[in-house]
C-alpha positions as CSV (number, residue, x, y, z in Angstrom):
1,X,65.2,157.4,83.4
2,X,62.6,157.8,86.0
3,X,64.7,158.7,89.5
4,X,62.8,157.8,92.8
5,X,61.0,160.2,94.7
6,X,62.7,158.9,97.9
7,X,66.0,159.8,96.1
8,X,64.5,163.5,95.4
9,X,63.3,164.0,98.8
10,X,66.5,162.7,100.3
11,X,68.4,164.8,98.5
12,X,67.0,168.1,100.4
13,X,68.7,167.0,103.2
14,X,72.1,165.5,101.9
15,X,73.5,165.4,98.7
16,X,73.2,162.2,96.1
17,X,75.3,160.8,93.9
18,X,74.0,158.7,90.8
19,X,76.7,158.7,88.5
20,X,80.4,159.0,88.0
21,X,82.2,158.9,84.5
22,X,85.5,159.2,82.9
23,X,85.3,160.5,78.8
24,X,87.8,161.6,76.5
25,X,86.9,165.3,77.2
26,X,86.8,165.3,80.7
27,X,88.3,163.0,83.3
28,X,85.7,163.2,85.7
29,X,82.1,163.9,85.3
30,X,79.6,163.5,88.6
31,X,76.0,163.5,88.5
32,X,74.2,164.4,91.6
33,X,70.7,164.9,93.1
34,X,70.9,168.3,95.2
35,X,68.1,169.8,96.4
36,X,66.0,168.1,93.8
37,X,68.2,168.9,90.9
38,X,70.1,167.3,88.5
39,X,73.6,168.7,88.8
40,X,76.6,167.8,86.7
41,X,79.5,169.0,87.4
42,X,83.6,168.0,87.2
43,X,85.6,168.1,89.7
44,X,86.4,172.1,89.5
45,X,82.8,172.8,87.8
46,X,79.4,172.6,87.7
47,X,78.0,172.4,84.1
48,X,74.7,171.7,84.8
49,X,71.9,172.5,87.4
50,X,68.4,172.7,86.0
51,X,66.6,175.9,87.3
52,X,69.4,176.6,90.3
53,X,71.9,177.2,87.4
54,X,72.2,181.2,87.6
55,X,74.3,182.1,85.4
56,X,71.7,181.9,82.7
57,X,68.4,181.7,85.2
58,X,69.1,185.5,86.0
59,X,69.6,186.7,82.6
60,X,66.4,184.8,81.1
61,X,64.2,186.4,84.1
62,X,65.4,189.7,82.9
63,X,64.7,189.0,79.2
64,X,61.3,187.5,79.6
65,X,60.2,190.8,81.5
66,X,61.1,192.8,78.6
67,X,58.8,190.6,76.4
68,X,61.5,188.7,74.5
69,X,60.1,186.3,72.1
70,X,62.1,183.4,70.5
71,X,61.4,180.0,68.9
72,X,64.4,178.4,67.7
73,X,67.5,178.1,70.3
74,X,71.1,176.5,69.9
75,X,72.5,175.7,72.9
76,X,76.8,175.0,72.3
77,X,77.5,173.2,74.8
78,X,74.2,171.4,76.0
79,X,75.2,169.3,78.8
80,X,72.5,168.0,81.1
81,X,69.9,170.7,79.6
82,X,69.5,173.3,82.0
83,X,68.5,175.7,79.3
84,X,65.4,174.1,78.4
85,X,64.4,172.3,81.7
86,X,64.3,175.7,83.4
87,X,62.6,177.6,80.3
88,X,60.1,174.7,80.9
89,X,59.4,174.6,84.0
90,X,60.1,178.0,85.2
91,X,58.9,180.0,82.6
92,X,56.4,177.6,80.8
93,X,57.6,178.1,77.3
94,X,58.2,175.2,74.5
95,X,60.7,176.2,72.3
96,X,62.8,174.4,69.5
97,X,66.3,173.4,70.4
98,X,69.7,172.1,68.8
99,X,71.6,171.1,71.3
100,X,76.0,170.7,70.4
101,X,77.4,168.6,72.7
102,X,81.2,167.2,72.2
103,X,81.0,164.6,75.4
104,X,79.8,161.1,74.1
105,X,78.9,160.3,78.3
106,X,77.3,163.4,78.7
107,X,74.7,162.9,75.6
108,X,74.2,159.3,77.5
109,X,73.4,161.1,80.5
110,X,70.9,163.5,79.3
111,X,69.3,161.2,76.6
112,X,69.0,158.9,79.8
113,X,67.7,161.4,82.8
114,X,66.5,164.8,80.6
115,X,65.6,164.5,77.1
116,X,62.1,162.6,77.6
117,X,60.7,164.4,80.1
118,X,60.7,167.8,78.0
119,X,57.9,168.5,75.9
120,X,59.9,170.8,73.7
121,X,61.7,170.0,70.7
122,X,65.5,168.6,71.3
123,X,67.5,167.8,68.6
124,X,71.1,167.0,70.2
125,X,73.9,166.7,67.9
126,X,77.3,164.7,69.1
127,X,80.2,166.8,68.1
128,X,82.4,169.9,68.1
129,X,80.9,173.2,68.1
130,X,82.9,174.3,65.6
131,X,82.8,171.6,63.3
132,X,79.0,172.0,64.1
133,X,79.3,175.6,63.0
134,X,81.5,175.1,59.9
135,X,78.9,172.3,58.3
136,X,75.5,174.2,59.9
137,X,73.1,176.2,57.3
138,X,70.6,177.1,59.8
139,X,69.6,179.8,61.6
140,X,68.6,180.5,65.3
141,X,66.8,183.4,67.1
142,X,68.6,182.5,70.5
143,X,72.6,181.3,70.4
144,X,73.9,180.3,74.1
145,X,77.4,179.9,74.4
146,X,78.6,177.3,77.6
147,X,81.6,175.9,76.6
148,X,83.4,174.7,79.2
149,X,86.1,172.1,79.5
150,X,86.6,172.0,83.1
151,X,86.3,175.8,84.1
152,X,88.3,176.4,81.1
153,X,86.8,177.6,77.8
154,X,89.1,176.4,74.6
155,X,90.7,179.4,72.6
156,X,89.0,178.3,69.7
157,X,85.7,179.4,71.0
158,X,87.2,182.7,72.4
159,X,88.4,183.7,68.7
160,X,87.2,186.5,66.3
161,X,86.3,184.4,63.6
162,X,84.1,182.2,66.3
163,X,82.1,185.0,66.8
164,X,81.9,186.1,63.4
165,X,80.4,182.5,62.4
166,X,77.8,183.3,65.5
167,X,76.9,186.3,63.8
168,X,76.1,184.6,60.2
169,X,74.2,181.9,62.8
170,X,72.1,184.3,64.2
171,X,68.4,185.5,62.8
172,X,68.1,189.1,62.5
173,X,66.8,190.5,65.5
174,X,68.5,187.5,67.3
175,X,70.8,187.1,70.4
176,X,73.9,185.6,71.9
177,X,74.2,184.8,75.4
178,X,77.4,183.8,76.5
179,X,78.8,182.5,79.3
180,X,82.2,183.4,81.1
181,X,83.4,183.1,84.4
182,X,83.1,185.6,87.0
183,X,83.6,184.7,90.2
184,X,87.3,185.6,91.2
185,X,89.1,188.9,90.5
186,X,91.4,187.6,87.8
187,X,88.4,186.4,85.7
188,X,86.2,189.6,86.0
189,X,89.0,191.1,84.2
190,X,89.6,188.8,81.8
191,X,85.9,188.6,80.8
192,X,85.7,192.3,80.9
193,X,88.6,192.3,78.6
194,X,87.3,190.5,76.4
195,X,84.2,192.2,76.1
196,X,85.7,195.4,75.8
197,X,88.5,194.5,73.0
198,X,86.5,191.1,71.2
199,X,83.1,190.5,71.7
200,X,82.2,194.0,71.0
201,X,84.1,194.5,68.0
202,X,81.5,191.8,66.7
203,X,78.8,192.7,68.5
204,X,78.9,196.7,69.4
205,X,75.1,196.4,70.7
206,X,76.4,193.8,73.2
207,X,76.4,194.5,77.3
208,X,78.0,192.8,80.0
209,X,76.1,191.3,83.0
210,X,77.4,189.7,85.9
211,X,74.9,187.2,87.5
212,X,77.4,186.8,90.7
213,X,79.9,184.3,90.3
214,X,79.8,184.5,86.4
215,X,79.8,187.4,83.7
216,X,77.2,186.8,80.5
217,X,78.2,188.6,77.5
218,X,74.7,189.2,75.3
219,X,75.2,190.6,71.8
220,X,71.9,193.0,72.4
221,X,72.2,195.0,75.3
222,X,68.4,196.3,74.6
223,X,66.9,192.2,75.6
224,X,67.6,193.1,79.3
């Protein structure tokens, strides 16, 4: 869906609303024009921004400095596609995607607004990530992890055996990027725990970066 360019210019100056939703998975989903940008966000979070979304912006200018090269990427939790708008028009690569998304309105949204205007390859898949993972016999080179319901990420996906199925998922020479909240005081230590006492234990390569209001946990300290 093509969006006016008096909508996009208009939005530079005030922010504009194009759709509001109620799903099964989350009671209220907004999409906006700011600045430009698609956002999507709930009422306590933002889960999508294009190129303004930071939290994985900062770590992907880091890794394409040090020469990272990847062609296949699963994104679980896709949303409205940030991942590979911003690879695509920020950093001018095409890669190959799978994209996991649980929200039936959100893969409306993004098959409606995103989807054709990327040159890459998109394959989006409507379901659980972990039903995804269980039934999957692919591999990937690049595994981001932004699963959010609300600002609350389910325990399931915070589990040992989660990340042990990333592990199988994940080519050799591969990396997870995944994203945690970082903002208050309370969740830098909870993210740092979790680092420390799970995500390592599966990953001992892995480092912690904090992109400013978010931490990302990647499994290979040595991409950034």
């Amino acid at each position: 869906m093509r969006i006016p360019l008096w909508k996009r210019y208009f939005s530079y100056f005030k922010d504009v609303h194009l759709e509001s939703h109620s799903s099964s998975i989350n009671p209220a989903l907004h999409l906006l024009l700011v600045r430009g940008r698609l956002q999507l966000c709930t009422d306590n979070s933002i889960y999508s921004f294009e190129d303004q979304y930071d939290n994985f912006y900062k770590v992907f200018e880091k890794m394409i400095a040090v020469g990272w090269r990847y062609e296949s990427v699963l994104i679980l939790g896709f949303a409205m596609g940030s991942i590979p708008k911003m690879l695509e028009d920020n950093f001018k690569l095409r890669l190959d995607y799978t994209g996991v998304e649980i929200d039936d309105v959100i893969i409306d949204l993004v098959s409606d607004y995103v989807v054709s205007e990327l040159e890459s390859s998109i394959q989006l898949v409507h379901t659980d990530a972990s039903v995804f993972l269980d039934s999957n016999e692919e591999t990937f080179d690049l595994i981001c992890i932004d699963l959010f319901i609300d600002d609350v990420i389910p325990d399931q996906f915070k589990a040992v055996t989660f990340l042990q199925t990333l592990e199988q998922t994940l080519n050799p020479d591969g990396c997870v990027l995944y994203n945690m909240l970082g903002d208050y005081q309370s969740d830098k230590t909870k993210a740092e725990l979790y680092h420390k006492d799970v995500f390592s234990k599966v990953f001992p390569q892995s480092t912690l970066f904090h992109t400013g209001t978010n931490y990302m946990l990647i499994s290979d300290g040595g991409v950034i």
